[in-house]
Biopython code that builds the backbone (N, CA, C, O; Angstrom):
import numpy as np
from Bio.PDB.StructureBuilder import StructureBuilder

atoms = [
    (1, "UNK", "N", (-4.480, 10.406, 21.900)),
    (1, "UNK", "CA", (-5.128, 10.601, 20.631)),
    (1, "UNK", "C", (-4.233, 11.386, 19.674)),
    (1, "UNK", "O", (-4.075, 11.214, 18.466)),
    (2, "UNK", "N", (-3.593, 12.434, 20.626)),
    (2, "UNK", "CA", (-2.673, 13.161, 19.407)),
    (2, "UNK", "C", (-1.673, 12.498, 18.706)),
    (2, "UNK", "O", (-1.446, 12.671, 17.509)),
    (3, "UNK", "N", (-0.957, 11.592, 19.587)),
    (3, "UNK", "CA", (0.058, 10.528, 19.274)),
    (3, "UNK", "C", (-0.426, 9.856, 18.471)),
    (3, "UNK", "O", (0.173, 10.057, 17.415)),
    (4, "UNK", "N", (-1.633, 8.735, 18.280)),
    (4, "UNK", "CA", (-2.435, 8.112, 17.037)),
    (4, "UNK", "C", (-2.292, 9.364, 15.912)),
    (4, "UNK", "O", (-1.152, 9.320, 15.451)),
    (5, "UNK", "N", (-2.809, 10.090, 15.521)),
    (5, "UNK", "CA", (-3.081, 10.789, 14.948)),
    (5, "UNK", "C", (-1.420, 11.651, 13.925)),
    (5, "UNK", "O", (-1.129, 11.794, 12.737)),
    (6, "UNK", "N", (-0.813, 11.978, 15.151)),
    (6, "UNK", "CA", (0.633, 11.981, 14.295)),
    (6, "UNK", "C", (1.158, 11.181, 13.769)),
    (6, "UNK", "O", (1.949, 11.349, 12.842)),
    (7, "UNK", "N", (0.636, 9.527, 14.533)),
    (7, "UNK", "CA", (1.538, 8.552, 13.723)),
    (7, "UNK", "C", (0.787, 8.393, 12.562)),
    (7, "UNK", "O", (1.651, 8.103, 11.735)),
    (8, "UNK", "N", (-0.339, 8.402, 11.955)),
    (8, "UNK", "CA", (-1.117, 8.174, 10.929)),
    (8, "UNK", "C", (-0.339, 9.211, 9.892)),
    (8, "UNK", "O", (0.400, 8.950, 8.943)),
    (9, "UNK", "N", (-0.791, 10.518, 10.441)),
    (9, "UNK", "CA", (-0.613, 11.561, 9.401)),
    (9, "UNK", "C", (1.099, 10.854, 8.799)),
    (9, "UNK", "O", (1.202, 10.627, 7.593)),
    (10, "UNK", "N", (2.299, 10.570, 9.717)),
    (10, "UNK", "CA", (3.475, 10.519, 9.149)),
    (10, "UNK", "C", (3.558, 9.066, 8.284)),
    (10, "UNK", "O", (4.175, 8.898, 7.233)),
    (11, "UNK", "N", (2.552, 7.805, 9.220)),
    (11, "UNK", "CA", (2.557, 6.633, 8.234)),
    (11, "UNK", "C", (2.277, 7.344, 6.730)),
    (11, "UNK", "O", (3.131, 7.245, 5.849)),
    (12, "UNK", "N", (0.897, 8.134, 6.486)),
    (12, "UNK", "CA", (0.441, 8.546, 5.595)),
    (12, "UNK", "C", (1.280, 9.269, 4.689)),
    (12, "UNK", "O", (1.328, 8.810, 3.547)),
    (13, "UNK", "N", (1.908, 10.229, 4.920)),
    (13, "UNK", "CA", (3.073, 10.929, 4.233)),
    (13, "UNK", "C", (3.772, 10.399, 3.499)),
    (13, "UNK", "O", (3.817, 10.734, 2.315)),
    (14, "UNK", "N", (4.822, 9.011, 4.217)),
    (14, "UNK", "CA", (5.936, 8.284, 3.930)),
    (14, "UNK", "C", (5.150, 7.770, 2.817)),
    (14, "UNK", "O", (5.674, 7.989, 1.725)),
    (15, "UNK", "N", (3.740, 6.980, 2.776)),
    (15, "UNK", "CA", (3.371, 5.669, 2.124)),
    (15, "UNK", "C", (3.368, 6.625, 0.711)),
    (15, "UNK", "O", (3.815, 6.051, -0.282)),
    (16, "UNK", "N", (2.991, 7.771, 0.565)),
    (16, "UNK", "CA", (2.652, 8.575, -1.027)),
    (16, "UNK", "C", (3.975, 8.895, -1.369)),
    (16, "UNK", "O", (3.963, 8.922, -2.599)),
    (17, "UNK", "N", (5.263, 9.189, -0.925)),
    (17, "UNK", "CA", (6.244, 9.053, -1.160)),
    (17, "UNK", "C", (7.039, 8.026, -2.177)),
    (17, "UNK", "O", (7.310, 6.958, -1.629)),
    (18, "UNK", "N", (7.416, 8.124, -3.392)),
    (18, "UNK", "CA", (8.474, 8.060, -3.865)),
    (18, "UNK", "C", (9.820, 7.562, -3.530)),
    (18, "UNK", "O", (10.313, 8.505, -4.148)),
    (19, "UNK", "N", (10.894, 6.901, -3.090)),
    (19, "UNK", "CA", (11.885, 6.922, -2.401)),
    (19, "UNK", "C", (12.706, 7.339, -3.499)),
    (19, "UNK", "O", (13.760, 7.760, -3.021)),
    (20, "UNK", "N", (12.714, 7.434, -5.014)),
    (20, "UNK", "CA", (13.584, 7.792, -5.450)),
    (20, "UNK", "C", (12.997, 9.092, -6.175)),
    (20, "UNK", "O", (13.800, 9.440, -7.041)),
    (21, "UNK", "N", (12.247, 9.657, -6.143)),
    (21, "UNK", "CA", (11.944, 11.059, -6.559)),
    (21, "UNK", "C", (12.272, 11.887, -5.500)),
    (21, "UNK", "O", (11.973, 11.591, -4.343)),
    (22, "UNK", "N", (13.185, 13.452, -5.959)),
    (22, "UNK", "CA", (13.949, 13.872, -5.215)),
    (22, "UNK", "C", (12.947, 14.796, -4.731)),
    (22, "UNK", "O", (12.963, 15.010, -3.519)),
    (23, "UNK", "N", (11.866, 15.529, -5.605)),
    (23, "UNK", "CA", (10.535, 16.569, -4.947)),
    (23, "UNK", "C", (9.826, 15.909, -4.127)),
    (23, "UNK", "O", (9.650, 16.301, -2.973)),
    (24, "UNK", "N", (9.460, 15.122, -4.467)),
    (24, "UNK", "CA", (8.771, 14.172, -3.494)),
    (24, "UNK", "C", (9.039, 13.990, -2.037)),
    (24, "UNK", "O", (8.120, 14.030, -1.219)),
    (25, "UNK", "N", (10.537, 13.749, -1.632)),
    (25, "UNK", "CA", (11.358, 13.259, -0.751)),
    (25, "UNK", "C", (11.522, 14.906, -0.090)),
    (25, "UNK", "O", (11.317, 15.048, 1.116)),
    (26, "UNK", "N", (11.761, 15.672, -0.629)),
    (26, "UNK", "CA", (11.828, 17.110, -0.389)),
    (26, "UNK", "C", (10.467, 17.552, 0.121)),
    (26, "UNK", "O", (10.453, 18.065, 1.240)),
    (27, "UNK", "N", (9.171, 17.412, -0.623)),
    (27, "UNK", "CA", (8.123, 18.555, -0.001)),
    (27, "UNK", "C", (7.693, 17.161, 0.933)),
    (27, "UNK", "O", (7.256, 17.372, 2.065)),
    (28, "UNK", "N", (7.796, 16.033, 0.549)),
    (28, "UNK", "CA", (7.573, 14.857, 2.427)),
    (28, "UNK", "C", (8.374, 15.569, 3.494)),
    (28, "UNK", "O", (7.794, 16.238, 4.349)),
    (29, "UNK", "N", (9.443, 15.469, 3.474)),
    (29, "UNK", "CA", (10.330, 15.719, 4.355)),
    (29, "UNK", "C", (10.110, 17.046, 5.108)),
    (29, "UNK", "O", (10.223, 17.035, 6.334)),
    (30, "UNK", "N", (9.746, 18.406, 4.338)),
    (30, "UNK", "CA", (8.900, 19.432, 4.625)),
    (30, "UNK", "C", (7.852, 19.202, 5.519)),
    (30, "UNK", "O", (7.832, 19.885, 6.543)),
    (31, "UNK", "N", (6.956, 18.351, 5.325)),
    (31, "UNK", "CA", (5.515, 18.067, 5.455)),
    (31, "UNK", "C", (5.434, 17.315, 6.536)),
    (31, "UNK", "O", (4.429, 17.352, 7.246)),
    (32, "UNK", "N", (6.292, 16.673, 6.757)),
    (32, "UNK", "CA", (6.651, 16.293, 8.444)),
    (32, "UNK", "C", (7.757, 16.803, 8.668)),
    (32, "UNK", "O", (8.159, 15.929, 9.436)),
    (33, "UNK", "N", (8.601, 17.536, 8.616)),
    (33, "UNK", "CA", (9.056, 18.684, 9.832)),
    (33, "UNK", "C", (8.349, 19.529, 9.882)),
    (33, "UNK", "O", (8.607, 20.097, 10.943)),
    (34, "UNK", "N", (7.375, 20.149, 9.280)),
    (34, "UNK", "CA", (6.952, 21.561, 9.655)),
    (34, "UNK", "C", (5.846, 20.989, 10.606)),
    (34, "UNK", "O", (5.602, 21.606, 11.643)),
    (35, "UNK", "N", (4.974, 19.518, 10.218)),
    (35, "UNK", "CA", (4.313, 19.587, 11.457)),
    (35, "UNK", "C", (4.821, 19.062, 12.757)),
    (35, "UNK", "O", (4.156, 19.249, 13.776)),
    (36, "UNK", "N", (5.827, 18.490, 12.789)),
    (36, "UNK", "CA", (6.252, 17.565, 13.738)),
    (36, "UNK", "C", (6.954, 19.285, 14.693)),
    (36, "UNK", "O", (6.778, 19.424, 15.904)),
    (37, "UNK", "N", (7.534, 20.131, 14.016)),
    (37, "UNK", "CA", (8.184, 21.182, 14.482)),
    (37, "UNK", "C", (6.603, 22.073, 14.956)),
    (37, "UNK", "O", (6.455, 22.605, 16.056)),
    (38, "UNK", "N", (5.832, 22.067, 14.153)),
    (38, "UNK", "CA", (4.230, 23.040, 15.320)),
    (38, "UNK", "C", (4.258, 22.348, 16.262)),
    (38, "UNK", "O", (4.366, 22.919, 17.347)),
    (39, "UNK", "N", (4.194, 21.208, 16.243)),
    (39, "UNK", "CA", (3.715, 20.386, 17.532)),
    (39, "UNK", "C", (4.961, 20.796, 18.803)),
    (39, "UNK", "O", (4.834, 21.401, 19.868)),
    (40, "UNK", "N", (6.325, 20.086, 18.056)),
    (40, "UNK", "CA", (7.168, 20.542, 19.684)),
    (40, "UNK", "C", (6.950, 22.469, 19.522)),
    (40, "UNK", "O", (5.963, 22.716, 20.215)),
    (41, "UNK", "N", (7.380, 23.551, 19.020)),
    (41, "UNK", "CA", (6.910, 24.247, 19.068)),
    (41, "UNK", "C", (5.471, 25.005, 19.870)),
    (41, "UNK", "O", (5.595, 25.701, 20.878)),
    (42, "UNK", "N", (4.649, 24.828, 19.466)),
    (42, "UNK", "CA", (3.573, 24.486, 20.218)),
    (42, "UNK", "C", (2.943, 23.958, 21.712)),
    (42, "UNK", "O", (1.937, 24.242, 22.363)),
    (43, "UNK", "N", (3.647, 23.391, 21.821)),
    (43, "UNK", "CA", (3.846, 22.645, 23.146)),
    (43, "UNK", "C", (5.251, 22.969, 23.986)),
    (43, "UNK", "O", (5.320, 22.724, 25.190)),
    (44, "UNK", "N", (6.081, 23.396, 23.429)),
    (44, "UNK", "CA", (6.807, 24.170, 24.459)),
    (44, "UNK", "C", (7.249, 25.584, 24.781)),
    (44, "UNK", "O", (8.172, 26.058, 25.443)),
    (45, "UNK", "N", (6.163, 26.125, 24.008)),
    (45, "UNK", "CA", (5.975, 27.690, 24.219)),
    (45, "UNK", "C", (4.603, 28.021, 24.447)),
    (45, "UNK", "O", (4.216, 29.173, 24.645)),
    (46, "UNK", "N", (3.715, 26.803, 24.413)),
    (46, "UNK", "CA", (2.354, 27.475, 24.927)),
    (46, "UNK", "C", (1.544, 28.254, 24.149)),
    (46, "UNK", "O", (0.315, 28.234, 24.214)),
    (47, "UNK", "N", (2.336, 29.092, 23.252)),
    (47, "UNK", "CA", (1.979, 30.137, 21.979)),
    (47, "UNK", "C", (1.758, 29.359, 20.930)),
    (47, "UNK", "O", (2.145, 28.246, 20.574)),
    (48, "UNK", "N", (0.776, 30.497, 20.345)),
    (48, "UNK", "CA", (1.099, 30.320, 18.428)),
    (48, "UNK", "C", (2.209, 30.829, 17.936)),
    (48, "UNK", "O", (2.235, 30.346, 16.804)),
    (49, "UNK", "N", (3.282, 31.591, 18.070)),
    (49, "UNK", "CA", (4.220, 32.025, 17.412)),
    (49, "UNK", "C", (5.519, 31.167, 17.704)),
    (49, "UNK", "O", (6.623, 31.305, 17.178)),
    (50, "UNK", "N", (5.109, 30.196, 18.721)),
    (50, "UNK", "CA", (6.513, 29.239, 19.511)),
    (50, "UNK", "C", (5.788, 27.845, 18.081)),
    (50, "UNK", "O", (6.590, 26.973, 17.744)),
    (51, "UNK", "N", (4.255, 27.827, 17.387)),
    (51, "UNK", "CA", (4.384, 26.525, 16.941)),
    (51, "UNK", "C", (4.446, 27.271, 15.195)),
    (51, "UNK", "O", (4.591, 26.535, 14.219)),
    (52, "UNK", "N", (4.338, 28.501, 15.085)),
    (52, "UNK", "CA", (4.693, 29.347, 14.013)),
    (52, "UNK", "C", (6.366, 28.402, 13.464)),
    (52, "UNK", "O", (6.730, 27.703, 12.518)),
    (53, "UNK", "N", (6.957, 28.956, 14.761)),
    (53, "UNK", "CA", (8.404, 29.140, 14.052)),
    (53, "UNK", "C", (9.000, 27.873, 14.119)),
    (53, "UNK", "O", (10.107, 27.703, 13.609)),
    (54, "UNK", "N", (8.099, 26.493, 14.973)),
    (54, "UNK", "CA", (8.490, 25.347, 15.124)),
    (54, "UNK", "C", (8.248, 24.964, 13.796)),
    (54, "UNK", "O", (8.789, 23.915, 13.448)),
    (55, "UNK", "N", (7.714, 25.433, 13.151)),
    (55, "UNK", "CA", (6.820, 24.796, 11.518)),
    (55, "UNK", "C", (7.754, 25.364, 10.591)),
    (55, "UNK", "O", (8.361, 24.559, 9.885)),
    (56, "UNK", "N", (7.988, 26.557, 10.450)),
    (56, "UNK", "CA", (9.468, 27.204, 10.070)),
    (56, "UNK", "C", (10.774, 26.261, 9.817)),
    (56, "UNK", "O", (11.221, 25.664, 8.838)),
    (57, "UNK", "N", (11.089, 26.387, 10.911)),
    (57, "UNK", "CA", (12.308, 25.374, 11.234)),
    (57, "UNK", "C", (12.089, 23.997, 10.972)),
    (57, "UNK", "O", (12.997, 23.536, 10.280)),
    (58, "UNK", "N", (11.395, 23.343, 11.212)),
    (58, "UNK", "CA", (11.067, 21.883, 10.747)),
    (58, "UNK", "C", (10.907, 21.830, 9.419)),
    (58, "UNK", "O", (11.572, 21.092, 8.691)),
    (59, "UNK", "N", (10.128, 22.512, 9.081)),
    (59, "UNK", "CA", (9.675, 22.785, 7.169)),
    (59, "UNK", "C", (11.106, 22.477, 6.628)),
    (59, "UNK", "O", (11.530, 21.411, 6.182)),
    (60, "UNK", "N", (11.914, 23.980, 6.813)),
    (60, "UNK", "CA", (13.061, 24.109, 6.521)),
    (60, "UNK", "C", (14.223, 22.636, 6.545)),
    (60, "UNK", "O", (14.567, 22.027, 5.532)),
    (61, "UNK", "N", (14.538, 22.406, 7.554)),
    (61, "UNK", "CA", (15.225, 21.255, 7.932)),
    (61, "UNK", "C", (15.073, 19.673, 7.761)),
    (61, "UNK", "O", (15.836, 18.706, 7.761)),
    (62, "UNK", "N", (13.171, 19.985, 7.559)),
    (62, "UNK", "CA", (12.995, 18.527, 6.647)),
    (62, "UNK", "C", (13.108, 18.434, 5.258)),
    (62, "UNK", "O", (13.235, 17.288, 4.825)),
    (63, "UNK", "N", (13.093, 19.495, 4.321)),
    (63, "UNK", "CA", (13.122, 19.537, 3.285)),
    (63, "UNK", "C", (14.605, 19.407, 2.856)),
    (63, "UNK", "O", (14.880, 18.858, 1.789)),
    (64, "UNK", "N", (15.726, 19.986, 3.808)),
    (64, "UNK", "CA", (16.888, 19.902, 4.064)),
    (64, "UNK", "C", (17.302, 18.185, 3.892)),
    (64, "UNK", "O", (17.830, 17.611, 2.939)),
    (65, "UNK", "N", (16.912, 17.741, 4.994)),
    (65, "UNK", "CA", (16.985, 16.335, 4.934)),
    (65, "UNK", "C", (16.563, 15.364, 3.766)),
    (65, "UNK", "O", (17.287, 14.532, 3.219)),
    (66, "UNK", "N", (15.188, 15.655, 3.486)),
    (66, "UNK", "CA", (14.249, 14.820, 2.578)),
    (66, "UNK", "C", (15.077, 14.831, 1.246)),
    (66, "UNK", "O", (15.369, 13.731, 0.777)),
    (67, "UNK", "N", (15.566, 16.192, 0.458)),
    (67, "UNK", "CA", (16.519, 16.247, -0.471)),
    (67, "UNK", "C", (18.091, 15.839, -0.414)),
    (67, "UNK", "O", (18.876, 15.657, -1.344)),
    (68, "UNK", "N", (18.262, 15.768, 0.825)),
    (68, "UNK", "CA", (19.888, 14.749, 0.659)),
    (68, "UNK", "C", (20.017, 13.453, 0.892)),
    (68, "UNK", "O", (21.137, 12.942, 0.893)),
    (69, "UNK", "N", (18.889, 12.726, 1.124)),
    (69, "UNK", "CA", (18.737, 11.180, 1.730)),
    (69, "UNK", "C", (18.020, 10.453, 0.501)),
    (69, "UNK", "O", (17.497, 9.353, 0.680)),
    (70, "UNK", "N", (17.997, 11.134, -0.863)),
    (70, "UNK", "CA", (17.212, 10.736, -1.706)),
    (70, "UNK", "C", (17.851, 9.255, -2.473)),
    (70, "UNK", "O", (18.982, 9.242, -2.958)),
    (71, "UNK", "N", (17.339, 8.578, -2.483)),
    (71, "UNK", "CA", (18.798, 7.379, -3.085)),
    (71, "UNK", "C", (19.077, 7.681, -4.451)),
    (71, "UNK", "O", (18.928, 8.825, -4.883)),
    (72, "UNK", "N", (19.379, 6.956, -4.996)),
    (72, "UNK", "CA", (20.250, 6.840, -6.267)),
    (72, "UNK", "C", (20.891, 7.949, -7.036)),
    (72, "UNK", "O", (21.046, 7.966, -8.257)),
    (73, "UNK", "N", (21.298, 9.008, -6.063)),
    (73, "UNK", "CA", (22.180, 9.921, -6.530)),
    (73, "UNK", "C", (21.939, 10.650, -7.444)),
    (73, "UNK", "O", (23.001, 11.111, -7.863)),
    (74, "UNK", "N", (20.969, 11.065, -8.075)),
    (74, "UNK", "CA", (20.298, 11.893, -9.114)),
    (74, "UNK", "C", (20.681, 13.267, -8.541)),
    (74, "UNK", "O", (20.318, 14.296, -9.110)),
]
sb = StructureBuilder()
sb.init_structure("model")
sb.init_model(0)
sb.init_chain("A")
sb.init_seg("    ")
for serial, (resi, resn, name, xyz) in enumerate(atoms, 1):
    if name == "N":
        sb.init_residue(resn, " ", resi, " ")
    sb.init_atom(name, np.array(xyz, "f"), 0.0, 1.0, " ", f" {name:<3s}", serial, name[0])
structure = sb.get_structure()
């Protein structure tokens, strides 16, 4: 069920997305790493502070991503 449920939330994400708006592509990209990072987080520390900092780091690193993969070079 959790697996359904992540894949929705990320189908869902991508589909409101923009491919050429660079905020867009940025707070998406956020918006699935920070949850995709609670979840491993979360699940491999057992804790809230292991899916704290998984959300942290994913946030961080998708927004990272989401803003350099933006097309048309703007």
């Amino acid at each position: 069920m959790k697996r359904v449920l992540a894949l929705g939330l990320l189908t869902a994400a991508l589909a409101a997305c923009d491919p050429y708006n660079r905020t867009d592509r940025t707070v998406g990209g956020a918006a699935i790493g920070a949850g995709t990072g609670a979840i491993i987080g979360g699940l491999a520390s057992g804790r809230a502070g292991g899916a704290l900092a998984g959300a942290a780091i994913g946030g961080v690193g998708g927004a990272i991503v989401g803003n350099a993969t933006t097309p048309g070079g703007r």
